[in-house]
N, C-alpha and C positions, 0 to 999 in steps of 0.2 A: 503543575506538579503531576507527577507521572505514579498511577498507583497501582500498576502493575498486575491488574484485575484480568489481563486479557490474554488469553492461554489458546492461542488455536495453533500456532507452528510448534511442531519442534523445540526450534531454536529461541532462547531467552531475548537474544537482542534483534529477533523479526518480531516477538509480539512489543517491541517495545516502539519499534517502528510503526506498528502499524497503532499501538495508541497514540505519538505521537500525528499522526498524518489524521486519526479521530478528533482529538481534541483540538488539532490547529486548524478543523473545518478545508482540509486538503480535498480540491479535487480531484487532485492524483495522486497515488505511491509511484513517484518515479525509482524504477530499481535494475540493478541487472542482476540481483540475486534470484534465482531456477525456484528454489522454493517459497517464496512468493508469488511470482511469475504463473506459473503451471500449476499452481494448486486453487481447484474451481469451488472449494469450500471458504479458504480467505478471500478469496473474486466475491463468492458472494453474500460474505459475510461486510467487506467494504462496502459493495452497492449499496448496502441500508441505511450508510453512513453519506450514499452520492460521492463514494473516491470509486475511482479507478487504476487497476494495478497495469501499468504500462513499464513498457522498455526505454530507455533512454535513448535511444535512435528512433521509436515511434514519438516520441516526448517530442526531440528536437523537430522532428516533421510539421508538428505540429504548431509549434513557433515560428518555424518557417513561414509557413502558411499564412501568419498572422502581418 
């Protein structure tokens, strides 16, 4: 359950994203939302959680890879 604690974007449904991506122990926030993306304060405020905010075309690369 999602308790809405976490207030660092803006927008209501990016912090809800990023407790969800917290509490499901996500390595990554795959996203192609800008303000996620480019803001180096939720980058590294995830890192302390071990997610990274990636692009969905570096994502896929990455799968590729695999």
């Amino acid at each position: 359950m999602l308790s809405e604690d976490i207030y660092i974007c803006r927008d209501k449904d990016d912090n809800l994203a990023i407790e969800t991506a917290i509490k499901g122990h996500a390595e990554f926030l795959v996203t192609r939302d800008d303000d996620i993306k480019f803001d180096k304060e939720v980058s590294s405020f995830l890192l302390r959680y071990g997610i990274t905010v990636i692009s969905l075309s570096k994502f896929i690369a990455i799968i590729d890879k695999s």
